[in-house]
N, C-alpha and C positions, 0 to 999 in steps of 0.2 A: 145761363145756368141759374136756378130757382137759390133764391135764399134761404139760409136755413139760420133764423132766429134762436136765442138761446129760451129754453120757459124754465121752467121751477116749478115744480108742483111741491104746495104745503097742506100740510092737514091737521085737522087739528084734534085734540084727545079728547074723546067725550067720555061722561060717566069711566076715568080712571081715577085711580088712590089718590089723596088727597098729595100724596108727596111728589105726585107726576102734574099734576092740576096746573101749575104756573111756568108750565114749560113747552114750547113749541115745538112741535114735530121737527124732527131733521129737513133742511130742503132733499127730494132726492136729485139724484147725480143729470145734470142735461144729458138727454142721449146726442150720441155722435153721431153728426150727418154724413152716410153713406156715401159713397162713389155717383157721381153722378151718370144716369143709364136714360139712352134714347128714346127708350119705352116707355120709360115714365113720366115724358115729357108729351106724349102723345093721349087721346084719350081710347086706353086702349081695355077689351074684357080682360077678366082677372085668368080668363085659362091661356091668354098670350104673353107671351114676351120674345122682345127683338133687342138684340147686343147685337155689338161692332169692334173692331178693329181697326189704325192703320197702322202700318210698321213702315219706317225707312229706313232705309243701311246704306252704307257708304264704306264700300272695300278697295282698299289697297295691295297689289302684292308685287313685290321688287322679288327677281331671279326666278321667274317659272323655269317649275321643274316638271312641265309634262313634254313628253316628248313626241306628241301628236301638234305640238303649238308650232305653227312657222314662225319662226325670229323676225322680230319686226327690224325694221332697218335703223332704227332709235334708240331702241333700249328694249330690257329684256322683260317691263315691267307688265302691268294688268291692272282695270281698276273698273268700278261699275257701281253705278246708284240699282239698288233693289228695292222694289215696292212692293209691299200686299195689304190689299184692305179686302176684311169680310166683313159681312153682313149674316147674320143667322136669326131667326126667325121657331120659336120652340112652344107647341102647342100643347096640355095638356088638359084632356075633359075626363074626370074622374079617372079610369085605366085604360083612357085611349091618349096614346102620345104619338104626335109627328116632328118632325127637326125638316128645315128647309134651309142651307146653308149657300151663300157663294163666296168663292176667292177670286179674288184678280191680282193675278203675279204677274208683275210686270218687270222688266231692267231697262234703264236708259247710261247711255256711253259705251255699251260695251263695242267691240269690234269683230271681225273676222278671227284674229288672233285670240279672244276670249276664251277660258273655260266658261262657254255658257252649253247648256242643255236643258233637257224640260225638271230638273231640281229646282232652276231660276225661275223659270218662265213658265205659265198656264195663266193665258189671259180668261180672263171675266167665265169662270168655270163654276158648274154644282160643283163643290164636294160631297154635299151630302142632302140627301131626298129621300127622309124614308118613315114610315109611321110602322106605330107597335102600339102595343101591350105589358103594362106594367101592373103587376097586381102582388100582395101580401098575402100570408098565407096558404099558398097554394098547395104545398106539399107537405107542410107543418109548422106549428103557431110559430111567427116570427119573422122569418124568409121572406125573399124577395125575390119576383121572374120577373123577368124584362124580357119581351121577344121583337125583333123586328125585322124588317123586311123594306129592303131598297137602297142606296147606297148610302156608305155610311167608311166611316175611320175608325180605326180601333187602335187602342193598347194594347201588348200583353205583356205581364209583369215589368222588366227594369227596359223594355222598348230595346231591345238590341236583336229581336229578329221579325217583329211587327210592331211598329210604330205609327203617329200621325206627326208628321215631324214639325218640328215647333222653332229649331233655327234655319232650317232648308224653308227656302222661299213657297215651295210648293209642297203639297204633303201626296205621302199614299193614301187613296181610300179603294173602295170594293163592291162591289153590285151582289148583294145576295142575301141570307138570311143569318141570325145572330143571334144567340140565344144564351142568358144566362141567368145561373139561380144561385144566391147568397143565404146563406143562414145567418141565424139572429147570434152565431157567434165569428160571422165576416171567415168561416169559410165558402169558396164558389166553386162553381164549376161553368166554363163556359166552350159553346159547343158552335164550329159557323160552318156554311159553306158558300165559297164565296167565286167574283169573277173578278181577278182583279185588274182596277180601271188603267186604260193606255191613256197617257198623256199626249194630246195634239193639239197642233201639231209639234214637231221634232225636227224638223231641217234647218239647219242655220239659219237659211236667210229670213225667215218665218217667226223664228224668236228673236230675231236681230228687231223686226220689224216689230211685235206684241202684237202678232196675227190671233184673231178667234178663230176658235175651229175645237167645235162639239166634242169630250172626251169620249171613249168608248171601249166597252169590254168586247170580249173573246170566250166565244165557249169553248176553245182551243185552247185556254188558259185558266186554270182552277185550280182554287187554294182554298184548301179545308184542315180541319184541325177540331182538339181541342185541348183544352188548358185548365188546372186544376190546383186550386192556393187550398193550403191547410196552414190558417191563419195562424196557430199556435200550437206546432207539433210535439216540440219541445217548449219551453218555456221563453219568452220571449224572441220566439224564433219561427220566420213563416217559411215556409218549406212550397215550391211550386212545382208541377211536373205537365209537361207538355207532349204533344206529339203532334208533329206539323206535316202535310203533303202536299208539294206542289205538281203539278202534273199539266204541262206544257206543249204543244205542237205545232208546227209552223201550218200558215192559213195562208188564204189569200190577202197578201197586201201587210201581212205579218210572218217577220223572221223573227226565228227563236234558238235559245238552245238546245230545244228537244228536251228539258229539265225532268225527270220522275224523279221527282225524290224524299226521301223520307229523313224528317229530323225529330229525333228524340232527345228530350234536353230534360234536366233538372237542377232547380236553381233553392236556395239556401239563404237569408236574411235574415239577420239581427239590427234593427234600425239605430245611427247615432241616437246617443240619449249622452247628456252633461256628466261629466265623471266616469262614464263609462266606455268598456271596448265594443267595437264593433265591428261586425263580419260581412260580406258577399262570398259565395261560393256558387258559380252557376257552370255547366257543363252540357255540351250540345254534341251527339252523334249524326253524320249524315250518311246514308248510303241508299242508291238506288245507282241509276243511268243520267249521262248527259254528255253533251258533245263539249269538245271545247271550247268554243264560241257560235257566235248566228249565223255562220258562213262552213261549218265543218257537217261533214256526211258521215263525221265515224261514230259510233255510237261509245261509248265508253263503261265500263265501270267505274261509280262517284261512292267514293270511300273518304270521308273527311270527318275534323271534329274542331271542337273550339271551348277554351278555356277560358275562365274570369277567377281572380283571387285576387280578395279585398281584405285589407282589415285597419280600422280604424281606432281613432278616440280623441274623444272631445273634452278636450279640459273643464274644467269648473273653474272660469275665470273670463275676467268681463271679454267684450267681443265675442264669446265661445269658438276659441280657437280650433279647428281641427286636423291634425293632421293622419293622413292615407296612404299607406304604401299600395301598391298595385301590381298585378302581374296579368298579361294576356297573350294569348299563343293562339292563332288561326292556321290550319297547315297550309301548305303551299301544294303545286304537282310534284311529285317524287319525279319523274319522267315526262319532260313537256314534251318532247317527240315521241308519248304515247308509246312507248316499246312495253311496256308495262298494259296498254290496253286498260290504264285507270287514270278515272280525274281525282285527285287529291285534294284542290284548293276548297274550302269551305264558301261557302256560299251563304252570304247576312240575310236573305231572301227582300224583306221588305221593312228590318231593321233601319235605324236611326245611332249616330254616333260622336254628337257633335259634344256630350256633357262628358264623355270618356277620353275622344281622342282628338280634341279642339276642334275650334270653327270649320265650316267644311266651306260653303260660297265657292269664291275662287279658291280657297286653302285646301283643306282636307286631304294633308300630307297622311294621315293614317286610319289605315282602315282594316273591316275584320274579314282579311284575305290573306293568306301567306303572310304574317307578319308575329315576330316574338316581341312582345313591348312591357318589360318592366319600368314601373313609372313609381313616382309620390308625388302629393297634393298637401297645400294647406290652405284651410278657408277660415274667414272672420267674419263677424256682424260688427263694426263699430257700433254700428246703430240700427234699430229697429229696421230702417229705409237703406241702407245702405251694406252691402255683401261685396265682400273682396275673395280673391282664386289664384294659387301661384301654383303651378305646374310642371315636371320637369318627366322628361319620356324617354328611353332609350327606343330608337326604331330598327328592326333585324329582320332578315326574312326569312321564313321558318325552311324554305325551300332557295337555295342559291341561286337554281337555274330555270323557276317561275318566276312571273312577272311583279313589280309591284307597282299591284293596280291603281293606286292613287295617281301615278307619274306614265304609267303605260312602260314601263323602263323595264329591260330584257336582257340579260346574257344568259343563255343557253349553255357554253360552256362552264358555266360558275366561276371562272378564272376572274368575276371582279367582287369575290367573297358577298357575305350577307348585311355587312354596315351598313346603311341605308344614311342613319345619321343620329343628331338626339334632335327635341323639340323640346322649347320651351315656351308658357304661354302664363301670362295675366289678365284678368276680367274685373272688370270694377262696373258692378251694377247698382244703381238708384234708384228708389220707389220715390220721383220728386211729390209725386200726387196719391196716394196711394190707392188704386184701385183705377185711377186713370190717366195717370201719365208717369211713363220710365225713361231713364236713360243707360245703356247698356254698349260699354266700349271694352276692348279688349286689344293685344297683340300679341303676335306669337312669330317663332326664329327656329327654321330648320336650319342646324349647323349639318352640312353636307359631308357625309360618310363616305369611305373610299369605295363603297358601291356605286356613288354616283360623279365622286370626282374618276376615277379611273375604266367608268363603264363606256365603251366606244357608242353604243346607244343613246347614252345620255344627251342633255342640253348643255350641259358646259358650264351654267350659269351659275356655281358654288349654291352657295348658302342662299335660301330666301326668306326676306322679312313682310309679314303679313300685320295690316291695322286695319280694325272697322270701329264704326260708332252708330249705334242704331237708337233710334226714338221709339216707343211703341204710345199710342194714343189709345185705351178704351172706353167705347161710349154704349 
């Protein structure tokens, strides 16, 4: 790691008033030496640069509550070291830009018994390969277009129904094109149409192992959209309106759920600011066709929706305390044995939900499917480096007699009511380094609800208590 010496630069006054004459310049302030970055240590041209990543995790969870898991002969527990390191690679020659990215997700410990799937696991993978066009001005003085072409991760708005996920070990990305244009007053519009990438492989024994094996799209599988922020509709308030279509069919050597569907959402933000309140209001319709799983032939009516309500405030006092009340409603199927000839459950499509509704890993007791979750939050800065998160959640299913998918957990009759449970969670994150080295630990306690203590589906195992602690490294 290169030294960064302190200097002082002085200067001194010439031809000024005679009353300034005997008086030396101010020293000015040493600048602060940066984050220290891989690229810069190589002798590299000014239109590259190359960042990195590694992250480790180390998860615990005492009482799985899924009930796909065979009980192991010991105890009811779970546990698994998580790794990813990327590597990106970001070129840009006046308004020609490319990105060349890999990840390699890895897990070591886990077992047969694990929740593991390809959210853990995608060894040594592109996420992202793809060159564009970026130019100012285009459409008028100010603006910004970005276009490109090739695989690539996206955001859209607060990441709760396309995401590049950031505490899932492995992220979604997409094979296609992407296009968006910003005014010089940060409203945009953006517009894709995409293929989005399968994760492989997928079989137990293959992620048990940190098998490679090439990702790959599907033209049987297409996700298009587009998505539109009006920066400041009201006054201090961005207002977002979207419209999403996913359109899906089973192929060779790919099962699906036959998906066409359409979601129309609009989302609503007043950002925390000190002293003041603060708001989310975001709303999502879905309807088109889908079956109800990758193994059914009935075609369905998919009628669903999903709610978010937020409102905040942040004191004006040290730490900047804030506290959040929350409220979130996913529907469930009205009719799981389909007599209705509709699917109801909302569908997150390619959404992320770990800063809303805790750690996911081995956890991710909650999620946006069939579930009513009124919750509050309070967050602190002791210190610049340092951010603390207390969490508390009521968990309900919006539908009695749909499943709730975090657990796979099922009465049909509804005779074991919608209690699911509450959750509560703490996160204590540190910037020991700042710009390159974190440390980030948390844990969190589903107290088990009489849906799960009295569901004959269930696992039995009461309440579960979840800890991880993760390092992140960037260079």
């Amino acid at each position: 790691m290169p030294h960064h010496g302190l200097r002082a630069l002085f200067a001194c006054a010439l031809a000024v008033p005679p009353s300034f004459a005997l008086q030396a310049a101010p020293a000015a302030a040493p600048a602060k030496p940066g984050p220290w970055r891989l690229g810069e240590q190589v002798p590299l041209p000014e239109w590259l640069k190359i960042t990195g990543t590694q992250r480790t995790r180390f998860e615990y969870l005492d009482g799985q509550f899924r009930a796909d898991k065979p009980p192991k002969f010991y105890d009811d527990s779970d546990h698994l070291f998580a790794l990813r390191t990327t590597l990106r690679a970001d070129a840009k020659l006046e308004s020609f830009v490319a990105t060349a990215e890999v990840m390699d997700s890895r897990q070591y410990e886990a077992d047969s018994g694990s929740a593991l799937d390809t959210t853990t696991v995608n060894a040594a993978e592109f996420v992202q390969a793809f060159v564009g066009y970026e130019g100012k001005g285009v459409l008028r003085e100010g603006d910004k277009t970005t276009a490109i072409v090739g695989r690539h991760t996206m955001d859209l708005g607060n990441r709760r129904l396309v995401a590049r996920n950031d505490f899932r070990n492995t992220t979604n990305n997409f094979d296609g094109v992407n296009l968006l244009w910003e005014s010089k007053s940060k409203d945009s519009l953006r517009a894709f149409y995409t293929l989005p990438v399968q994760r492989l492989p997928s079989d137990l024994d293959s992620l048990l192992d940190n098998d490679v094996e090439l990702d790959e799209s599907n033209r049987h599988v297409q996700f298009w959209g587009l998505y539109g922020t009006l920066a400041e509709l009201f006054p201090k308030v961005q207002t977002e309106l979207y419209w999403l279509e996913l359109d899906e069919r089973d192929s060779a050597g790919l099962a699906t759920a036959d998906r066409e569907l359409t979601t129309l959402g609009l989302r609503s933000v007043r950002k925390p600011a000190k002293g003041e309140l603060d708001f989310e209001l975001e709303s999502a319709w879905q309807f088109g066709s889908s079956h109800s799983d990758t193994t059914s032939t009935t075609e369905l009516d998919h009628k669903a929706r999903f709610h978010h309500l937020e409102a905040g405030y942040t004191f004006d006092a040290a730490w900047k305390p804030r506290l959040a009340l929350q409220y979130d409603v996913a529907t469930g199927d009205e009719d799981p044995d389909q007599n209705d000839v509709e699917n109801n459950r909302f569908d997150t499509l390619f959404g992320a939900r770990r800063w809303e509704f805790g750690p996911t890993g081995i956890f991710g007791a909650i999620a946006r499917a069939n579930v009513v979750s009124p919750g509050w939050r309070v967050t602190a800065n002791p210190t610049d480096a340092v951010d603390l998160m207390f969490a508390h959640r009521l968990v309900q299913l919006e539908s009695d007699k749909d499943t709730w998918t975090p657990g796979g957990v099922k009465d049909a009759s509804g005779a074991s009511g919608n209690d699911v449970g509450q959750m509560v969670e703490f996160r204590l994150r540190w910037n020991v380094l700042p710009g390159n080295f974190s440390i980030d630990t948390g844990v969190a306690h589903l107290f088990a609800g009489d849906f799960l203590d009295s569901n004959p589906n269930a696992t039995g195992n009461g309440d579960t208590n979840y800890v991880y602690i993760q390092t992140l490294l960037s260079f």
